[in-house]
ZAVEX-872898 format. One record per residue (C-alpha): residue in one letter; x, y, z. Coordinates in Angstrom, 1 decimal. Layout:
REM ZAVEX-872898
 res   east  north     up
   a      X      Y      Z
...
//
This chain:
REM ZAVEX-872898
 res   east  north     up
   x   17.2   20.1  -18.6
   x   15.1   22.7  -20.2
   x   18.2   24.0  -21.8
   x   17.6   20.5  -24.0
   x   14.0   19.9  -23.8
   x   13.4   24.1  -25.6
   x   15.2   22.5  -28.3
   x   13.4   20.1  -29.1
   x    9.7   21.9  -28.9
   x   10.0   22.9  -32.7
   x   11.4   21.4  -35.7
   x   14.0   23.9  -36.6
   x   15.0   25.6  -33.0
   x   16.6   29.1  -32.6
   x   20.1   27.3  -32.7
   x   19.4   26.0  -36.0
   x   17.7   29.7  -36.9
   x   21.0   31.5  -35.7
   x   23.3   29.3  -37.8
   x   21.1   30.3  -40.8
   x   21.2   33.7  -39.9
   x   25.2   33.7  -39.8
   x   25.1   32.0  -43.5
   x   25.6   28.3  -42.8
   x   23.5   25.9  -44.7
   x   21.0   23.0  -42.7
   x   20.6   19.6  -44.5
   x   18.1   18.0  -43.1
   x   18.4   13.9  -43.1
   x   16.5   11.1  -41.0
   x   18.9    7.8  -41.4
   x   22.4    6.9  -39.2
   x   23.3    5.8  -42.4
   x   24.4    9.8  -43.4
   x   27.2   10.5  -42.1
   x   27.0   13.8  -39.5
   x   30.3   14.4  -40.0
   x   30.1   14.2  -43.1
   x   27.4   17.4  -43.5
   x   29.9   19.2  -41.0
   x   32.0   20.3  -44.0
   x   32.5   24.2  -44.3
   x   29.2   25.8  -44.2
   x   27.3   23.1  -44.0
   x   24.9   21.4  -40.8
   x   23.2   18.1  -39.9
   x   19.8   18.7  -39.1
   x   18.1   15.3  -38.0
   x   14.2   15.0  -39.1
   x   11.7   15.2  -36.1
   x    8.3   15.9  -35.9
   x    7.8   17.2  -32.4
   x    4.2   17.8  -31.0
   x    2.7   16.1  -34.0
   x   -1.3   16.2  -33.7
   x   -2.4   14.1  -36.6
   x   -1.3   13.3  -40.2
   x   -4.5   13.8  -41.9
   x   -3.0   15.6  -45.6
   x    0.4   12.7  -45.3
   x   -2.6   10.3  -45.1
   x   -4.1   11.5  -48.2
   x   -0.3   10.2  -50.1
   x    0.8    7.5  -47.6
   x   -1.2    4.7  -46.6
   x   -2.4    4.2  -42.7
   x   -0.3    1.3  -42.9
   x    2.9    3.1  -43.1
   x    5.2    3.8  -40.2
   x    3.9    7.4  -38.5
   x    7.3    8.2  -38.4
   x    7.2    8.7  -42.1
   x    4.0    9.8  -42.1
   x    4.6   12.9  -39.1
   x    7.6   14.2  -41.7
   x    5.1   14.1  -44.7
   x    2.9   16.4  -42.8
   x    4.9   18.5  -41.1
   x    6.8   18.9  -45.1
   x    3.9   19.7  -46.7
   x    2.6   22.3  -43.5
   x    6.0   24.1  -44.0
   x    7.0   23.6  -41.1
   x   10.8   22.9  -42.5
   x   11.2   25.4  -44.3
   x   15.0   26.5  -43.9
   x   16.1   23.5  -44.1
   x   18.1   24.1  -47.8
   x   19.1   20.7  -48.9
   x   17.8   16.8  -48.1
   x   19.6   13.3  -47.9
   x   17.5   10.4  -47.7
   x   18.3    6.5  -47.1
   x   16.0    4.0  -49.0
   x   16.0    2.2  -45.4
   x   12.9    0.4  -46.2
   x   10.2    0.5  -47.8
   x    8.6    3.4  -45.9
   x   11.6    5.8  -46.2
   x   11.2    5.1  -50.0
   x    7.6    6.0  -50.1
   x    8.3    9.4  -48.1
   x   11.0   10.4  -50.4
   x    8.7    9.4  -53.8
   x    6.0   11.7  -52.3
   x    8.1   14.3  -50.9
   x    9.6   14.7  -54.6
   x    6.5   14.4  -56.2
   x    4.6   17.2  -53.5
   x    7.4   19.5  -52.8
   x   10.4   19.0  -54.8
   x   13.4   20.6  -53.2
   x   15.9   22.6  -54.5
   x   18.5   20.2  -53.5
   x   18.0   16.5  -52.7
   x   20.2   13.0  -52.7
   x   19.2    9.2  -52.0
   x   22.3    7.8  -50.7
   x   21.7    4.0  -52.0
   x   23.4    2.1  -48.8
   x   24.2   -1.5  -49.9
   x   22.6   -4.2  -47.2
   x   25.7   -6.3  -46.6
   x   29.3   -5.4  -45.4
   x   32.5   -6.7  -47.3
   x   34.9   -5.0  -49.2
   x   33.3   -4.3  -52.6
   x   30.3   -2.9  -50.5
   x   32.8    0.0  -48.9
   x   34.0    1.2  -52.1
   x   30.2    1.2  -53.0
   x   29.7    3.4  -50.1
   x   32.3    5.4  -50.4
   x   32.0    6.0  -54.3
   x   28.0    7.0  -52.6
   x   29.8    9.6  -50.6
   x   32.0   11.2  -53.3
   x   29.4   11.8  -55.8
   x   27.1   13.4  -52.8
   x   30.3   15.5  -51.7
   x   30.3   16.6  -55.6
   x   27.0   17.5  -55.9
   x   26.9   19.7  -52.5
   x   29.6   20.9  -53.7
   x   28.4   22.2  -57.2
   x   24.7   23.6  -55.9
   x   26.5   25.5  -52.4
   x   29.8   26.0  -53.3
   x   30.6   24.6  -50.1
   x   34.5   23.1  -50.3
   x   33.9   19.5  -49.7
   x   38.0   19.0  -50.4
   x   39.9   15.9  -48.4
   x   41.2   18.7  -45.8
   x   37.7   20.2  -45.1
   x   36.1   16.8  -44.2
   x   39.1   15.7  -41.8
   x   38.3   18.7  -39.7
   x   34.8   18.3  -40.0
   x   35.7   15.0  -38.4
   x   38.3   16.4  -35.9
   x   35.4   18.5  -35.0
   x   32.9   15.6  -34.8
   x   35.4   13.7  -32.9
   x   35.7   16.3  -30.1
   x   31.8   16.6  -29.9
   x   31.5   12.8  -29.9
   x   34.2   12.7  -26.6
   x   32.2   14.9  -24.8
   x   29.0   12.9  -25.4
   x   30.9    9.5  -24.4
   x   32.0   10.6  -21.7
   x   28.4   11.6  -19.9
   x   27.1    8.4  -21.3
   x   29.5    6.3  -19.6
   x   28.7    7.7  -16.1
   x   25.2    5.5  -16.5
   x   27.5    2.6  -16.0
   x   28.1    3.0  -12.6
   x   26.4    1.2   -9.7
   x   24.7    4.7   -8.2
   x   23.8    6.6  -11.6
   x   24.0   10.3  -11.6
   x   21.9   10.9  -14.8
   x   18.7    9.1  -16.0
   x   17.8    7.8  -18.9
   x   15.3   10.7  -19.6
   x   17.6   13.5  -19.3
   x   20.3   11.7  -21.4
   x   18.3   11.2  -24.4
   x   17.4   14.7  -23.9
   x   20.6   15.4  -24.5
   x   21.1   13.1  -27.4
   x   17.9   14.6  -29.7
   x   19.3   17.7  -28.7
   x   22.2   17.6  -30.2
   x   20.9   16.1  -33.3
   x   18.5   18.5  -34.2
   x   20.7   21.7  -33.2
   x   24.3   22.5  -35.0
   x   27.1   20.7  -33.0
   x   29.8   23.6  -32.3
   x   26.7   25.5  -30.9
   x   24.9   23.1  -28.8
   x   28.4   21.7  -27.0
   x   28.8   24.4  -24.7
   x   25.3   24.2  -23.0
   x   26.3   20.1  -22.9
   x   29.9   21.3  -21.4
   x   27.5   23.0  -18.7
   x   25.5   20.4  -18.0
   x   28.1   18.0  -17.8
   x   29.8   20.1  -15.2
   x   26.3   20.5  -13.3
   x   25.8   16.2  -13.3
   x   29.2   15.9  -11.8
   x   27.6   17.6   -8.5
   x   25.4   14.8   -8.1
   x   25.4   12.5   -5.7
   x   22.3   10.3   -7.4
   x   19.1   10.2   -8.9
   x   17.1    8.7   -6.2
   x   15.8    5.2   -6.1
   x   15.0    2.8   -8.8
   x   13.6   -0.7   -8.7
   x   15.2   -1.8  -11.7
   x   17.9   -0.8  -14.5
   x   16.9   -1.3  -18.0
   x   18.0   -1.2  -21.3
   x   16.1    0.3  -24.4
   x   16.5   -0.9  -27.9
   x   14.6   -0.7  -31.1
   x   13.4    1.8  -33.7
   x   14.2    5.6  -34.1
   x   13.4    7.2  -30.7
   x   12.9   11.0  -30.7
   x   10.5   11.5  -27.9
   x   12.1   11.3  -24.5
   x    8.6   11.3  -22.9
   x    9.0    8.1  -23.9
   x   11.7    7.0  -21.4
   x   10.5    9.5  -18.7
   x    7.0    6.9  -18.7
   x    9.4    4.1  -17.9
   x   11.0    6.0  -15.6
   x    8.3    6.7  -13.6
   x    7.4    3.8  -13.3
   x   11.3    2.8  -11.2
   x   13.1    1.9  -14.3
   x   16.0    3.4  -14.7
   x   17.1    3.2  -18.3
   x   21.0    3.4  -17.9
   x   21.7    2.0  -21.6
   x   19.9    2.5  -24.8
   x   20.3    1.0  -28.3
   x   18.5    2.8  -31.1
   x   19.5    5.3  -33.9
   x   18.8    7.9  -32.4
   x   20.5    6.6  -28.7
   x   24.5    6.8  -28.0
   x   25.2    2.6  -28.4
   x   26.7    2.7  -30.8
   x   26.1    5.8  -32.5
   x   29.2    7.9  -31.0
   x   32.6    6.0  -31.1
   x   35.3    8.0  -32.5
   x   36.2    7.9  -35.8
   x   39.2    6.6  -36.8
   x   41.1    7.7  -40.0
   x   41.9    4.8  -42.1
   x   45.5    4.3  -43.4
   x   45.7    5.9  -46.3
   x   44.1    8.9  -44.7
   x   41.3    9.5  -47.1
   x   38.0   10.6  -45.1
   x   35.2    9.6  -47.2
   x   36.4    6.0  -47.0
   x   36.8    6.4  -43.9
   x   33.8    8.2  -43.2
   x   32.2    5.1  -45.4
   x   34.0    2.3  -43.0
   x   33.0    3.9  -39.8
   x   29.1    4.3  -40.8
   x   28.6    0.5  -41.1
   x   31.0   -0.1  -37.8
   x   28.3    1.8  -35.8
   x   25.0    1.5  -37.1
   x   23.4   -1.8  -36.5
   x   20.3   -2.0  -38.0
   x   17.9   -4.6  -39.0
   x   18.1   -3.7  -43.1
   x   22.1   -5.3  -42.6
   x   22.0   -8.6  -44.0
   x   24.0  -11.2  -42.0
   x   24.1   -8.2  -39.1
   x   21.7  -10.4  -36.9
   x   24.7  -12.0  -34.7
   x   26.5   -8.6  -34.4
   x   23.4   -6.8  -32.8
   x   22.4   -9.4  -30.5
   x   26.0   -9.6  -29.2
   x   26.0   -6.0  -28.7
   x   23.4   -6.3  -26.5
   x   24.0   -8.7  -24.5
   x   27.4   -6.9  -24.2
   x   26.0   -3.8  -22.8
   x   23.9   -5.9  -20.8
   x   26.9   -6.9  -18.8
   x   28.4   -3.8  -18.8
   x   25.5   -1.6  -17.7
   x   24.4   -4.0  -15.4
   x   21.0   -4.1  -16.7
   x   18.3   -6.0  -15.2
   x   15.8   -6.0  -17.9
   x   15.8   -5.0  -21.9
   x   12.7   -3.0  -23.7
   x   12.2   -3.6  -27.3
   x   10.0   -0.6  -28.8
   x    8.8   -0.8  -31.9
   x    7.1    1.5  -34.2
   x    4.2    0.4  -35.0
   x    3.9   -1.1  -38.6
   x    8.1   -1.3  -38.8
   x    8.3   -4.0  -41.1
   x   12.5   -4.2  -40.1
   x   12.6   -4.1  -36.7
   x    8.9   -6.1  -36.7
   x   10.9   -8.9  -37.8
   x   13.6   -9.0  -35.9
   x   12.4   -8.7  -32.6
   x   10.8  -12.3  -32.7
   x   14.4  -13.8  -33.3
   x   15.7  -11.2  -30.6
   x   13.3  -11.8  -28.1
   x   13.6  -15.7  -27.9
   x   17.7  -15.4  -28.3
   x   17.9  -12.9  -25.0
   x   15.3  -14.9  -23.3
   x   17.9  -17.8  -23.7
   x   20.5  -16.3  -22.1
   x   18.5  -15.5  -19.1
   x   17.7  -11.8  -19.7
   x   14.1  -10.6  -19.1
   x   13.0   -9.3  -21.8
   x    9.3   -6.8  -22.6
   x    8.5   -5.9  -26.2
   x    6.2   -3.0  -26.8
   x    4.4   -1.6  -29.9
   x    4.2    2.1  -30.5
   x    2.9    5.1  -32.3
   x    5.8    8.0  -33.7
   x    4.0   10.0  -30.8
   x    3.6    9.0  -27.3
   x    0.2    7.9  -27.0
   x   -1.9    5.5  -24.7
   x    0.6    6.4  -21.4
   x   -1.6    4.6  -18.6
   x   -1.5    1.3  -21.0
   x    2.7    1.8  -21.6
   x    2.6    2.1  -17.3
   x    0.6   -0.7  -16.5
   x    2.7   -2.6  -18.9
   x    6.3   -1.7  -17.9
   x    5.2   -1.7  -13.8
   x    4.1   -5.4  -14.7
   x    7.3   -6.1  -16.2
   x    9.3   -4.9  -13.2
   x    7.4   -7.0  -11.0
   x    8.3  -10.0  -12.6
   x   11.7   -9.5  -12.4
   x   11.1   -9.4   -8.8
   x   12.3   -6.2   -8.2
//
């Protein structure tokens, strides 16, 4: 796994420093709600915002408040330390309130050359689509105009052919945590995942082609007391899930923005073959988040879907500490799994893994009282 794990030891890694070297253009973005396929177009790259190794946020805290999300706070800081600095162009969500306040101070401290809010409306239904998708076509426009990149109908279907292809490849190694004797854990897979968001797609695939040929050797991953399922805010840090691990819990499912359910399920061109309305239908198909309005019923069957299908014994919720979205849905969450006879543990947590012997104790505990 180092293959994975060098990539994501620096917050613009040499794949993303050889595509700029060859003359294609990084946009950085830190929201499921921008489409990836979408900044695939011609020239262009997603390049998903982490803050890897983050030791404090002391000049952020000077702009944010302490009672902001560190998530939004490690971006500030590692923004204002430079340490993004060929990334050429930025797309931001107004997610919540927090993503908002990043965005005010990154504009008012650094002010990019190049830099979009995509306003995401908070409910789904027709009107809200053609909102989206207007969204998308004025943001095509204005990459367009600033990069000359060609953002055309036919360059966005093949960036979606191409995203399509890469998405397969990441389904398929996914699914193999559904069987009974697991050939991957949950560590190495979300290795993968932040990987391949952080690195360009066409360049990172054949190291995942490799490994997914490697995995197929396999016979298992040794024993486990338990198979879990994570869910809950953005998850960059796969130290997270190896501290579960270690603890014999094998995380064979994950549901998170940054996980694979149900961020990679193809997409499928609408019928009158236009992308961006596609690309538009197929962003609020697989990103369930708590800012969605009326979304509740959606996300918990989801879960309790891939409870079933995974097998999983047990669910995690981690939340970020101060995430006023995902705060308030994991009361409703907890007591509605709880009800259907799913054990459920609900942790709180810094953007960096911190306090590992408490995060132990608590997740060994948890196996125990499943009996396993």
């Amino acid at each position: 796994m180092n293959r994975f794990q060098d990539l994501l030891e620096s917050p613009q890694n040499y794949l993303v420093e050889q595509a700029v070297e060859g003359g294609r253009i990084p946009i950085g973005y830190c929201c499921s709600f921008v489409p990836e396929a979408f900044l695939m177009a011609d020239k262009l790259f997603p390049l998903r915002l982490h803050a890897p190794g983050v030791a404090g946020t002391e000049i952020a805290d000077i702009y944010l408040s302490n009672f902001m999300c560190t998530y939004t706070r490690s971006l500030l800081e590692f923004a204002m330390d430079d340490r993004f600095d060929l990334i050429q162009g930025w797309v931001f969500v107004p997610s919540c309130a927090h993503m908002q306040r990043l965005y005010d101070n990154f504009e008012y401290l650094k002010k990019p050359a190049f830099s979009h809010v995509l306003d995401v409306p908070r409910k789904v239904t027709e009107a809200t689509i053609a909102w989206q998708a207007e969204e998308l076509k004025m943001l095509a426009d204005k990459l367009s105009a600033h990069f000359g990149v060609d953002m055309s109908d036919n360059s966005l279907s093949k960036a979606i052919a191409e995203w399509n292809r890469f998405a397969e490849v990441i389904r398929a190694i996914g699914d193999l945590r559904k069987n009974p004797v697991p050939i991957i854990t949950g560590t190495e897979f979300h290795r993968l995942i932040m990987a391949s968001l952080v690195s360009p797609k066409d360049l990172i695939l054949p190291k995942i082609l490799d490994f997914q040929k490697e995995i197929a050797q396999r016979d298992n991953v040794g024993k486990f007391r338990a198979r879990l399922m994570v869910t809950g805010s953005h998850l960059h840090n796969p130290e997270f899930i190896r501290v579960i691990e270690s603890q014999g819990g094998l995380v064979v499912a994950d549901l998170f923005c940054t996980g694979s359910i149900p961020g990679f399920p193809p997409i499928e061109m609408t019928a009158n073959g236009d992308p961006i309305r596609t690309l538009a239908e197929h962003t609020f198909k697989k990103t369930l988040c708590p800012r969605m309005m009326e979304d509740f019923d959606r996300r918990l069957k989801t879960i309790i879907d891939t409870v079933r299908q995974y097998r999983v014994d047990g669910v995690v919720i981690e939340i970020i500490k101060f995430c006023d979205l995902w705060g308030v849905d994991s009361m409703p969450l907890v007591s509605a799994l709880r009800k259907e006879g799913i054990p459920v543990l609900k942790l709180e947590r810094e953007y960096a893994l911190g306090g590992e012997g408490q995060l132990r104790t608590r997740v060994q505990a948890f196996i125990e009282s499943m009996g396993k």
